[in-house]
C-alpha positions, 0 to 999 in steps of 0.5 A: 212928185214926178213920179207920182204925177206920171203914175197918175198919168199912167194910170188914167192912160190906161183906163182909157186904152183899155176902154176901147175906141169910144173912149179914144175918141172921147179924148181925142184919140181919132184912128189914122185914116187908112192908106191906099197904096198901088191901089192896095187899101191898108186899114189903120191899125187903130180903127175898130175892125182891125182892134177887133182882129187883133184882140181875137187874135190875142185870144186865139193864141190863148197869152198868160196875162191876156189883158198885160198883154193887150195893154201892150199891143194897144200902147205901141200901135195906138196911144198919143207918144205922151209920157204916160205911154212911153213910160209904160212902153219902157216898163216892158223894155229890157236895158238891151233888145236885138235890132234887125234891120234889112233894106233889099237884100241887106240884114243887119243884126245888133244888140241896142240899148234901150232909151228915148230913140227906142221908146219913141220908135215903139210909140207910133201913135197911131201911125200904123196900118195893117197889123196882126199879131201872131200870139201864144201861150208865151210869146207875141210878135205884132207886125204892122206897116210904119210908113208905106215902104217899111214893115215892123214886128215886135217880138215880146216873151212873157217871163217872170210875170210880164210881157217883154219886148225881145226883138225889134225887126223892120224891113224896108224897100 
């Protein structure tokens, strides 16, 4: 029965990422505004210019499963952190991914297992600004400010038929 219900909730989730804007603000889904800091204006990363950008760079990078692969960037960056989203953000987790953490002039790498932490940490829900996406045949890297101070990149490689989240890399000041 859960599982059908958070199928359920998967599903009309992503008939409404994939409709675009119109539809999230149909459901209530309001891009976060953009950020001025130091007098530099960062665009939500969910407003429909930066969308636009990142889906023609998408494109450009020609991905096997283009539309998977969209599903993807348009889950981490913009859906509501409700169930039916983190259970699609889980679907393409592997049960280890490497972290990479620097503040200032320290790196940390490690090997962390995936749970609700990690998932929660993929699902901005809006909360990201200034994002691109560095696509190829099979392989993305998303990268986006999270807060004013930090910067992330998610790096996925398509294999097996799916898009997979490899590397999870944040710097700080």
């Amino acid at each position: 029965m859960i599982f059908r219900s958070v199928a359920a909730s998967l599903s009309l989730y992503l008939g409404v990422c994939t409709a675009g804007h119109a539809a999230d603000r149909a459901a209530g889904h309001v891009p976060a505004p953009s950020q001025s800091i130091q007098g530099t204006v960062y665009p939500s990363a969910c407003a429909p210019k930066q969308r636009r950008a990142l889906r023609q760079a998408l494109a450009g990078g020609h991905p096997l499963d283009e539309q998977a692969a969209w599903t993807l960037v348009e889950t981490a960056l913009c859906a509501p952190a409700d169930a039916a989203a983190l259970a699609y953000l889980d679907a393409h987790v592997p049960r280890r991914i490497e972290r990479v953490d620097s503040d200032l002039d320290v790196e940390s790498t490690s090997s962390v297992r995936k749970d609700r932490a990690l998932l929660a940490t993929l699902a901005t829900a809006g909360q990201a600004w200034d994002a691109s996406l560095d696509a190829r045949k099979d392989g993305m890297t998303l990268q986006y400010y999270w807060n004013e101070a930090c910067i992330r990149w998610l790096t996925f490689d398509y294999a097996n038929g799916k898009w997979m989240l490899r590397q999870l890399r944040s710097a700080c000041d």
